[in-house]
C-alpha positions in Angstrom: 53.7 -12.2 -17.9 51.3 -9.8 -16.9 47.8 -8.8 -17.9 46.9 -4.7 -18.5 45.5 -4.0 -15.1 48.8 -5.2 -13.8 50.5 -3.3 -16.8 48.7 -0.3 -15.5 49.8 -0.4 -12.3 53.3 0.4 -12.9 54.6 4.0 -13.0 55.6 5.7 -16.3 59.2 6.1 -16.9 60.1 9.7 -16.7 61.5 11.7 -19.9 65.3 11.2 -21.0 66.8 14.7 -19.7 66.5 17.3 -22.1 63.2 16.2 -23.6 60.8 18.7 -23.9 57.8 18.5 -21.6 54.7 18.2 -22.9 51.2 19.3 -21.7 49.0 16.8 -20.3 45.5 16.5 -21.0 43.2 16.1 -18.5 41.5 13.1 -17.5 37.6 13.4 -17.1 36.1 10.3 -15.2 32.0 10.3 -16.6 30.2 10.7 -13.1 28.1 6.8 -13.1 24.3 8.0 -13.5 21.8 5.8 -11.4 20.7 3.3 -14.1 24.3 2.2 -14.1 23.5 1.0 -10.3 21.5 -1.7 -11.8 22.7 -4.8 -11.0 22.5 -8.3 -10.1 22.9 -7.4 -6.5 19.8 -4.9 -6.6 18.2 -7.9 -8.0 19.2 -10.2 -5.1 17.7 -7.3 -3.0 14.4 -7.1 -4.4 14.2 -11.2 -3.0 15.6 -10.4 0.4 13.6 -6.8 1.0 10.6 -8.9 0.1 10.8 -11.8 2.4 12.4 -9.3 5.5 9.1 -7.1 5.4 6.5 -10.2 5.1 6.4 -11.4 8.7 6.0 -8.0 10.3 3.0 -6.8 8.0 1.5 -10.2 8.7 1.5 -8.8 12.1 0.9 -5.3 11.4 -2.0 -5.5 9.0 -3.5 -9.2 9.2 -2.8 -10.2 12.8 -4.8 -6.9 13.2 -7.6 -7.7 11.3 -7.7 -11.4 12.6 -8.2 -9.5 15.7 -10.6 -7.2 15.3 -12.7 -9.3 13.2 -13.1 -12.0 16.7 -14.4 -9.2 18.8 -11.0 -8.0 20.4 -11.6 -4.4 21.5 -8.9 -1.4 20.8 -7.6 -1.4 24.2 -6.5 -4.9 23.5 -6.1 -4.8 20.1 -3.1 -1.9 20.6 -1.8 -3.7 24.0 -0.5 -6.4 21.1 1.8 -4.4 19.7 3.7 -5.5 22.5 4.1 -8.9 20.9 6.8 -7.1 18.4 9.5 -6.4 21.5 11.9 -9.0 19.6 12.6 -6.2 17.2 13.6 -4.0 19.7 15.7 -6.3 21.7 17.1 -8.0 18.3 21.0 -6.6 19.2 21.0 -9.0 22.1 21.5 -12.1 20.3 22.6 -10.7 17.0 26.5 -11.4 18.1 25.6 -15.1 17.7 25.4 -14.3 14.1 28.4 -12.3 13.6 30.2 -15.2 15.6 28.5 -18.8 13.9 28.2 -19.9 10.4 26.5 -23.0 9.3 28.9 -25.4 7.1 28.7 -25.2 3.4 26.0 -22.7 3.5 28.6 -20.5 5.2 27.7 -17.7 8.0 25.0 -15.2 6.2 23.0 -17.6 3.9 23.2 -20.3 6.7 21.1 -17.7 9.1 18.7 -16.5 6.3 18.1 -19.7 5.4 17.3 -21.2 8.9 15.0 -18.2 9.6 13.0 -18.5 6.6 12.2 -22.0 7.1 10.6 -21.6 10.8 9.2 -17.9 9.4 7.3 -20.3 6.5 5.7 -23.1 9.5 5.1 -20.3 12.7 3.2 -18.2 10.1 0.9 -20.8 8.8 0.5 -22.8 11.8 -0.4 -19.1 14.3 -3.6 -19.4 11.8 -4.7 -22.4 13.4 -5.4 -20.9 16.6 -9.0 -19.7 17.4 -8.3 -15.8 18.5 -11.9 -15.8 20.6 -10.8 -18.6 22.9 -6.9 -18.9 22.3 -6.2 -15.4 22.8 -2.9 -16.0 25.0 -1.3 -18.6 22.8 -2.1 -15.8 19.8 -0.1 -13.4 21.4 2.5 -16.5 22.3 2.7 -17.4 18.5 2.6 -13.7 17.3 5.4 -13.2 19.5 7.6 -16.3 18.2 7.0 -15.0 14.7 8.0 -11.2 15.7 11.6 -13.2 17.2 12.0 -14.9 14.1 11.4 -12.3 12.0 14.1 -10.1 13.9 16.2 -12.5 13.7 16.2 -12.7 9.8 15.8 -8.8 9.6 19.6 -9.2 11.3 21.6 -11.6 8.7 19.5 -9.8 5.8 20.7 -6.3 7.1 24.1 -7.3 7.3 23.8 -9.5 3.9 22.7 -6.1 2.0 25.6 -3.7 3.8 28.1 -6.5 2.9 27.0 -6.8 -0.7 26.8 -3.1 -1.6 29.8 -0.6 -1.8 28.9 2.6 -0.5 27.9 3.9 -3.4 25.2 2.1 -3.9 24.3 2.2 -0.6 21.2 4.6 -0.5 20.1 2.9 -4.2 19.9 -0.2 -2.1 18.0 0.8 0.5 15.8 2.1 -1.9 15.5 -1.1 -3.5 15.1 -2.7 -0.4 12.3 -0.4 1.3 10.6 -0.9 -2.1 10.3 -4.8 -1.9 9.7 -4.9 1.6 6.6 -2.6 1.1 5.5 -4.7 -1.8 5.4 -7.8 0.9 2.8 -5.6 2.7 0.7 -6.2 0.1 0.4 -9.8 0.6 -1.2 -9.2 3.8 -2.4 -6.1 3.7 -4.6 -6.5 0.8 -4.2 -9.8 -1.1 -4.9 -11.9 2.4 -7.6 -9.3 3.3 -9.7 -10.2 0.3 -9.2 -13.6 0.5 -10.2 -13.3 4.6 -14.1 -12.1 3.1 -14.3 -15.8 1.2 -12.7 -18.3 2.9 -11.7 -19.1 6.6 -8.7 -17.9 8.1 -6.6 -21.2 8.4 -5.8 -21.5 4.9 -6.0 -17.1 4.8 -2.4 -18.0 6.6 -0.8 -21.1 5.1 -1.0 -19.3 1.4 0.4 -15.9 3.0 2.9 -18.2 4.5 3.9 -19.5 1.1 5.0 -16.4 0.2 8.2 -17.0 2.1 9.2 -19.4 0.0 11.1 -17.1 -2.9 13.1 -15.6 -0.3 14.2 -18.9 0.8 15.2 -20.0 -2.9 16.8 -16.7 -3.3 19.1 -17.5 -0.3 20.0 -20.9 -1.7 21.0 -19.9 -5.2 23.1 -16.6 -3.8 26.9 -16.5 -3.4 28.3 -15.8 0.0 29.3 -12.2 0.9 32.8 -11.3 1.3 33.9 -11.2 4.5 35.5 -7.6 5.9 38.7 -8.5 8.4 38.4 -11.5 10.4 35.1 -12.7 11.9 34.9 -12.4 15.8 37.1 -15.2 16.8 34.9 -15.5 20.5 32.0 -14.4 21.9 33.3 -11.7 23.9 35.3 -10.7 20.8 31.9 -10.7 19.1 29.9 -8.7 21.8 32.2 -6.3 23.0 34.2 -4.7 19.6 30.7 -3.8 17.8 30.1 -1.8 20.7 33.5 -0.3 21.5 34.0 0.9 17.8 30.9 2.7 17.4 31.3 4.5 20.8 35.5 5.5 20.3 35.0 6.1 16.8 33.6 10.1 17.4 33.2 9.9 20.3 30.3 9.9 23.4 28.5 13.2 22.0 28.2 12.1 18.4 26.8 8.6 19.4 24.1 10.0 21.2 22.8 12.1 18.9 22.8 9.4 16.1 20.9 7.1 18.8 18.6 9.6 19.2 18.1 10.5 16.0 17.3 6.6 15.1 14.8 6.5 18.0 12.9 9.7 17.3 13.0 10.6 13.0 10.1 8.0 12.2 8.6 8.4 16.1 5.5 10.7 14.7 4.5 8.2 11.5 5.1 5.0 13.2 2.6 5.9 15.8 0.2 7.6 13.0 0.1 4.2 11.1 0.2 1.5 14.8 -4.2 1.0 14.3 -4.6 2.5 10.7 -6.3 -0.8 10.0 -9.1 -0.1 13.1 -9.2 3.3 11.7 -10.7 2.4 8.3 -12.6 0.1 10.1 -13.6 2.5 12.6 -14.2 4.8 10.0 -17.0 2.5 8.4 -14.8 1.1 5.5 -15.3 -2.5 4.5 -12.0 -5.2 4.7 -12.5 -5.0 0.9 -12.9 -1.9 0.4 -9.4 -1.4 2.4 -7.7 -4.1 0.8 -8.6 -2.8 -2.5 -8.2 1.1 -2.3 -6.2 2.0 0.7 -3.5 -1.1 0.6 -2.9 -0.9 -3.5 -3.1 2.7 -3.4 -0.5 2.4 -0.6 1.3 -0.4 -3.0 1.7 2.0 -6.0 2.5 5.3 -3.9 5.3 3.7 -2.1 7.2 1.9 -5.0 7.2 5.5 -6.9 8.1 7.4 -3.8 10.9 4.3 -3.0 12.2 5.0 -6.8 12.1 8.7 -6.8 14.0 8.7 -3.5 16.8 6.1 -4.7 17.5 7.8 -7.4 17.3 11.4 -6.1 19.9 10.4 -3.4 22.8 9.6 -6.0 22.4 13.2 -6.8 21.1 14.4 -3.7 22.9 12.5 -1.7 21.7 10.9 2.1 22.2 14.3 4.3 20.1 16.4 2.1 17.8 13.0 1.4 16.8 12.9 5.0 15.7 16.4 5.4 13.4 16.7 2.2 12.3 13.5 2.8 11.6 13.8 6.5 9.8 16.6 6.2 7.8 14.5 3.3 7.1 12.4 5.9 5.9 14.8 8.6 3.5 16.2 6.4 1.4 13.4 5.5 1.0 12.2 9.0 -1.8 15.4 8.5 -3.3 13.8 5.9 -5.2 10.9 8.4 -6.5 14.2 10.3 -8.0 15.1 7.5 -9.6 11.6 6.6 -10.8 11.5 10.5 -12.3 14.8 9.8 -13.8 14.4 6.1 -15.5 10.7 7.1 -15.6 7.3 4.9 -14.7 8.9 1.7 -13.3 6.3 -0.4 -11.4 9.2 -2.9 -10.0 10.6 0.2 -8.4 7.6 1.8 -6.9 7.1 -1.2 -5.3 10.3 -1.7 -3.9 10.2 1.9 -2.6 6.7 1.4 -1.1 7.5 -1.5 0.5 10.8 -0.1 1.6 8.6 3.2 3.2 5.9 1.5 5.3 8.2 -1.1 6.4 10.5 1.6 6.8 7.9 4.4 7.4 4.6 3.2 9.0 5.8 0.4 11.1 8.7 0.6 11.3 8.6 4.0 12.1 5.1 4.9 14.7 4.9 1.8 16.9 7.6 3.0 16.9 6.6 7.0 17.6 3.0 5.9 20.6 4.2 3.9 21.5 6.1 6.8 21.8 3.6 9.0 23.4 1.2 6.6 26.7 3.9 6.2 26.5 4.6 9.6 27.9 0.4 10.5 31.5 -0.9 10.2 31.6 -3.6 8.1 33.5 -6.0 10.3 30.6 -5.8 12.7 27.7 -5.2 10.0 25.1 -7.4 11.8 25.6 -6.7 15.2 25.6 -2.8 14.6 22.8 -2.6 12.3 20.4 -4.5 14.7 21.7 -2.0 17.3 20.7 0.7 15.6 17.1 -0.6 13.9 16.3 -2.0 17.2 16.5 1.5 18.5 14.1 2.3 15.4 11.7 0.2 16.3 11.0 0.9 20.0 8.3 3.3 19.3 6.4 0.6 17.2 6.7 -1.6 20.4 6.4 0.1 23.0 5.2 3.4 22.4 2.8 2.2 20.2 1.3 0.1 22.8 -0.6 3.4 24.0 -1.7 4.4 20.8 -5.3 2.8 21.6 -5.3 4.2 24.7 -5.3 8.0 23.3 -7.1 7.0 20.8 -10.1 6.3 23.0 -9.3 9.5 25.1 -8.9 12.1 22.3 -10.6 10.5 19.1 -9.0 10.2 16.0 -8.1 13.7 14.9 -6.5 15.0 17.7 -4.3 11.9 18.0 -3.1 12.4 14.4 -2.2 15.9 15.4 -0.1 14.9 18.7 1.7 12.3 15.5 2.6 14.9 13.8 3.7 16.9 17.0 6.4 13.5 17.6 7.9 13.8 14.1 9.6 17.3 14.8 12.3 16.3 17.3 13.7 14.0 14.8 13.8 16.7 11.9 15.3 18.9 14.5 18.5 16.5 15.1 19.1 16.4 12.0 21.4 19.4 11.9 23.7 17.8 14.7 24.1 14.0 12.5 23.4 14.9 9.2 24.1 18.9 8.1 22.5 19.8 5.2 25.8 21.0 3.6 28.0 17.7 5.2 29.9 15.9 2.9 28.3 12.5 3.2 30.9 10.7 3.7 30.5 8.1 7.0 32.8 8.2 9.7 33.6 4.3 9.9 36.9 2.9 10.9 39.2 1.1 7.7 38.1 -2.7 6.9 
């Protein structure tokens, strides 16, 4: 016996000769809209986005403030954006989770779970530390929490590209980009006001505690299917990732997408490395920037992460890139013209609000979408960490000098030379992702 979707497998019998042949009607298949993307696994993403973008805007935003508020000057203050190399070196290791699974919580969950545990207790026990006379074991903890971190940012990458079929790939990073900015929140503003009332210590256990959904998120999820065979060895594990993404178009074609990856968010990610000693700097109080700037920021970014994900089912992620992109060029202007205006409290939020819709909104939606179709799915983790490892060099490294030129050229003019660093990105664009291409990834058959 068989069901009807086994039933509609099987080819028609053709006519009995002589019979006449009628027309056939055609067949129109409704085009799904974007509310029919909706789902349990978007859901599942909101969780995960949340608890991947926590840790690092503990470091970005509250770490910074921690800082500056015990005296730290900017030379030092920017030289700590060092502490976030993990993130650019997280590829290394990331073949250990392609390769090892743990038991009944099986290979993705077993990894979230494990880093989302140690995120919750290096988090709440860096707080401890006295930044005026521990400054080295600050940077030590920061640092553990920046490896961690990566190393969830790899199995939560590779849980999302797993989950989602590749149409509702650029919806999901959408949803994803969304939660993670919401996380920033938490430290960004939430901790920021609760930093004016009470001491630090507890400041860090209770952002801590936000971990914790994530974590009983990753316990109640199923599994992802798995695409093809795991690596069945280490080498296995290191070398195919690799090997496929170079043979599949070649030498020329990987280049350009690596230098794509490394260059499209170069200008902002350097505009935003001290935006936090910029207010300050500016004469606005940790309240005043917890209140306006970060929830301005909050509200911006979730409309501009919405608009995005559901412009890009129409749009599509070729076309998504370049009006987003040059979104997010333009408000990289907007902190020139807060450096230049002064402490105006209207201002700063109509530049935040501008930044985080273009940038970490539209902008970061359709690169993270990009990268996601750009994997294989037998080596998801490994390739994405490849590739946003590569993205986030500049906000390692390069923005290690950003407190260097900010103390040669003031403000203003190091807003302008951001904004100079987001055009060789835009200009790649034509080489990986055409404005009239057809969307469609180049990825090798699960």
């Amino acid at each position: 016996m068989t069901d009807n979707a086994s039933d509609s497998r099987i080819p028609p019998l053709p006519p009995p000769p002589g019979s006449p042949i009628l027309p056939v009607e055609p067949v129109t298949v409704a085009e799904p809209t974007w509310h029919s993307y909706l789902n349990r696994r978007m859901l599942i993403l909101l969780f995960m986005g949340f608890s991947s973008g926590l840790p690092l805007f503990i470091l970005l935003s509250l770490l910074q403030a921690w800082l500056a508020k015990s005296g730290l000057d900017v030379r030092k203050l920017g030289l700590f954006a060092l502490v976030m190399f993990p993130y650019t070196w997280k590829f290394v290791w990331s073949p250990l989770m392609d390769r090892y699974s743990f038991g009944w919580l099986g290979r993705r969950r077993g990894w979230m779970a494990l880093t989302q545990s140690l995120l919750f207790l290096t988090i709440g026990g860096m707080g401890m530390l006295d930044p005026a006379t521990q400054v080295s074991l600050v940077a030590i903890a920061a640092a553990t929490v920046a490896f961690i971190s990566a190393s969830q940012d790899i199995v939560i990458d590779a849980y999302r590209r797993e989950i989602l079929p590749d149409n509702e790939q650029g919806l999901g990073a959408a949803v994803h980009v969304n939660a993670y900015k919401v996380a920033g929140m938490v430290p960004g503003a939430l901790s920021l006001i609760l930093a004016d009332r009470m001491p630090w210590q507890p400041v860090f256990w209770i952002t801590a505690c936000f971990m914790l959904p994530g974590l009983v998120c990753t316990l109640l999820v199923k599994e992802p299917a798995v695409y093809g065979a795991p690596p069945k060895n280490m080498r296995d594990a290191l070398v195919l990732p690799f090997k496929e993404f170079i043979h599949r178009d070649g030498w020329r074609r990987a280049c350009w997408i690596l230098g794509f990856i490394f260059l499209y968010k170069l200008g902002d990610s350097m505009a935003t490395a001290l935006s936090t000693k910029f207010y300050l700097d500016l004469g606005f109080s940790m309240t005043q920037i917890g209140v306006v700037a970060k929830t301005t920021g909050f509200w911006a970014s979730i409309a501009g992460g919405i608009v995005g994900g559901v412009w890009m089912v129409k749009l599509g992620i070729n076309r998504g890139l370049w009006v987003f992109g040059a979104v997010q060029a333009v408000a990289i202007l907007g902190f020139a013209w807060l450096a230049h205006v002064g402490a105006n409290p209207l201002v700063l939020g109509a530049v935040i609000a501008f930044e985080a819709f273009g940038s970490l909104g539209l902008g970061a939606a359709a690169f993270v979408a990009f990268i996601s179709r750009s994997t294989d799915p037998r080596y998801t983790a490994t390739q994405y960490a490849l590739f946003s490892s590569l993205a986030a060099v500049p906000r390692t490294f390069i923005n290690a000098s950003a407190g260097y030129i900010v103390a040669e050229t003031g403000w203003f003019l190091f807003f302008i030379i951001c904004f100079g660093l987001a055009l060789p990105g835009m200009a790649l664009l034509s080489k990986i992702a055409p404005w009239r291409g057809d969307d469609v990834p180049t990825r090798a058959a699960s």
